[in-house]
C-alpha positions as CSV (number, residue, x, y, z in Angstrom):
1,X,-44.8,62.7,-13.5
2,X,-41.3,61.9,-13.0
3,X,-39.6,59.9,-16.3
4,X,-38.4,56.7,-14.3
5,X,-42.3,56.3,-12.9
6,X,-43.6,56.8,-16.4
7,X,-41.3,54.2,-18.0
8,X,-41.8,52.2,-14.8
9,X,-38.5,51.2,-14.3
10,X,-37.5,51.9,-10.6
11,X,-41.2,52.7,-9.6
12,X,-42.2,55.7,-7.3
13,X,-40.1,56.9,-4.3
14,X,-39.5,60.3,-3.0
15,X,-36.9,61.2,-6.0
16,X,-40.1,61.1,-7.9
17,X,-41.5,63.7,-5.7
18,X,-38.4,66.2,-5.9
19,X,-39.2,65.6,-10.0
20,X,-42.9,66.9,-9.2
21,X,-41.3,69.7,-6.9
22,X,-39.2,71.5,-9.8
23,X,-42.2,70.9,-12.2
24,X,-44.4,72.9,-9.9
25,X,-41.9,75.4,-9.3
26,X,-41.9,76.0,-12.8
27,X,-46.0,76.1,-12.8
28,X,-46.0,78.5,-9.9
29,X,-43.5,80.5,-11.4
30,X,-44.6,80.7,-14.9
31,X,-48.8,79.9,-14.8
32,X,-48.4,77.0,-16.5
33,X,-46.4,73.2,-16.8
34,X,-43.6,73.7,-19.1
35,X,-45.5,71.1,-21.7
36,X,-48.8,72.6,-21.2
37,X,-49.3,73.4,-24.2
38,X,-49.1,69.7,-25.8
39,X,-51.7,66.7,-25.9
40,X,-50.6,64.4,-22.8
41,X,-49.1,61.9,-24.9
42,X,-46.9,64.1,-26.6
43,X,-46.1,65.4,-22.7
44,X,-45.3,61.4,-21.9
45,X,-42.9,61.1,-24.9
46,X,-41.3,64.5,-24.6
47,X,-40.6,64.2,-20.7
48,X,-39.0,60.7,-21.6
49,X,-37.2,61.6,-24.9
50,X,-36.0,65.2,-24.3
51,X,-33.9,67.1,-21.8
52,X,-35.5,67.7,-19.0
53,X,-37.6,70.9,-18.9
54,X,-36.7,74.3,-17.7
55,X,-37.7,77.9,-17.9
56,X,-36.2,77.7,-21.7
57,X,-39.1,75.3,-22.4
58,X,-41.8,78.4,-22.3
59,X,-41.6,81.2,-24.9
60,X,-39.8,83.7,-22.5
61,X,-37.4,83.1,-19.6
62,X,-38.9,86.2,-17.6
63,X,-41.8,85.7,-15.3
64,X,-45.3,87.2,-15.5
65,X,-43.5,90.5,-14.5
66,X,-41.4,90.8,-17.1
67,X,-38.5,90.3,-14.5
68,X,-35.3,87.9,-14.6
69,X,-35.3,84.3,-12.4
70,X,-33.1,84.5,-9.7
71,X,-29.9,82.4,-10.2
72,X,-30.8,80.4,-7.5
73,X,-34.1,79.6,-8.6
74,X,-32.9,78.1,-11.6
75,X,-30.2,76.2,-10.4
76,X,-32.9,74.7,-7.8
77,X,-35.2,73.9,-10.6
78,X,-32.1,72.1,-12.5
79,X,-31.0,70.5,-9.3
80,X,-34.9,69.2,-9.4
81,X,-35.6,68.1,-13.2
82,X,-32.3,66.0,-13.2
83,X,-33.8,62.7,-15.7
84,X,-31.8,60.2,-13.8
85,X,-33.1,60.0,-10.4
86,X,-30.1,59.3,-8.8
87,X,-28.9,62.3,-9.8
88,X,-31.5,64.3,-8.1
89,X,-30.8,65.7,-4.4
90,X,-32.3,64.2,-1.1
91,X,-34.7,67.0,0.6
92,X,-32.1,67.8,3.1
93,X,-29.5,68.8,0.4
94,X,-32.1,70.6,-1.5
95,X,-33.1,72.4,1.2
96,X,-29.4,73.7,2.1
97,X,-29.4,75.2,-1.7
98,X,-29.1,78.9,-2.1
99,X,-32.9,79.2,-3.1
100,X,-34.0,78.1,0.7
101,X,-31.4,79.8,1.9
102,X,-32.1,83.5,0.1
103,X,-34.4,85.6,2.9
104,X,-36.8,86.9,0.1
105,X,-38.9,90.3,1.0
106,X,-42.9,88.9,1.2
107,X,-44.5,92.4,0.2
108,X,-43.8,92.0,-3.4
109,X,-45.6,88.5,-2.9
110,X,-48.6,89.8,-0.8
111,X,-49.4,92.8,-3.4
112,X,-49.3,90.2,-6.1
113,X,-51.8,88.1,-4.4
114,X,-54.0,91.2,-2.4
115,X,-54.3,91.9,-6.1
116,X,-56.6,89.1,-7.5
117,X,-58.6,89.3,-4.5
118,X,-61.3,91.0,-5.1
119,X,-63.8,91.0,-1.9
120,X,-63.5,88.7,1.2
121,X,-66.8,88.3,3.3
122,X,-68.0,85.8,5.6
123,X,-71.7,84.4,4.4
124,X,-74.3,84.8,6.8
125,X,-74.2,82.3,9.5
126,X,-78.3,82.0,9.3
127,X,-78.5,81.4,5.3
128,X,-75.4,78.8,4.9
129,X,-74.4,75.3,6.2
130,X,-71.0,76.1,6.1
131,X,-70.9,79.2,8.0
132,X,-67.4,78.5,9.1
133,X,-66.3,79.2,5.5
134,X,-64.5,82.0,4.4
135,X,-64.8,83.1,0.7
136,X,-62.6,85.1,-1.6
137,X,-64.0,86.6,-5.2
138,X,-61.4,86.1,-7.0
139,X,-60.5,87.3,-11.1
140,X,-60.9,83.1,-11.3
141,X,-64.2,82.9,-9.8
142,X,-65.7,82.0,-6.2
143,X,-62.9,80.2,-3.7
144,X,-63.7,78.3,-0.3
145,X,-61.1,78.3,2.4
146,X,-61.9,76.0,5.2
């Protein structure tokens, strides 16, 4: 949640949502929020009383690889996690940033998720209500995808 809709100040609008978009960056790329770690209402107070998060708020800055961020992602996480919402960009400037711009190979991506997929099937029609399912075992359990 974005400081200045926590403090309720100046309320939700779509800087909020930029906030939320460089927070889940940082999920996606790490596994976890950067203040996952704390009880919520420590999370509350540090997301209004610190800087804003970034990949120096987890134990390492390298990702579950043990690789380097890109330049670019950082800066578009900073661009995000700006605490005065005024200072964050619209979408349209965000989305002319290096990070969007970058044409980033997908195989490295695909073998990454191809490998916590474990079997895909389609349940038999006869035996389910939702035979127009589709379900992936995954190392987290049973998924649905409509």
């Amino acid at each position: 949640m974005a400081p200045e809709v926590m403090e309720q100040v100046e309320g939700y609008d779509y800087k909020a949502d930029i906030w939320s978009f460089g927070i889940t960056a940082l999920e996606l790329a790490k596994g976890f929020a950067p203040y996952a770690l704390h009880p919520p209402m420590k999370v509350l107070l540090l997301t209004i009383q610190e800087e804003p998060p970034s990949l120096r708020s987890y134990a390492t800055e390298k990702s579950c690889t043990g690789e380097s961020f890109s330049r670019s992602f950082k800066e578009m996480v900073r661009m995000c996690l700006q605490k005065e919402a005024r200072k964050r960009p619209t979408v349209q400037t965000l989305m002319n940033c290096k990070f969007f711009k970058t044409k980033w190979p997908v195989g490295p991506l695909v073998n990454e998720l191809l490998c916590h997929v474990g079997n895909i099937s389609i349940p038999d029609e006869s035996k389910s209500s939702q035979a127009s399912s589709l379900y992936l075992t995954t190392d987290v359990g049973l998924s649905a995808l409509a």
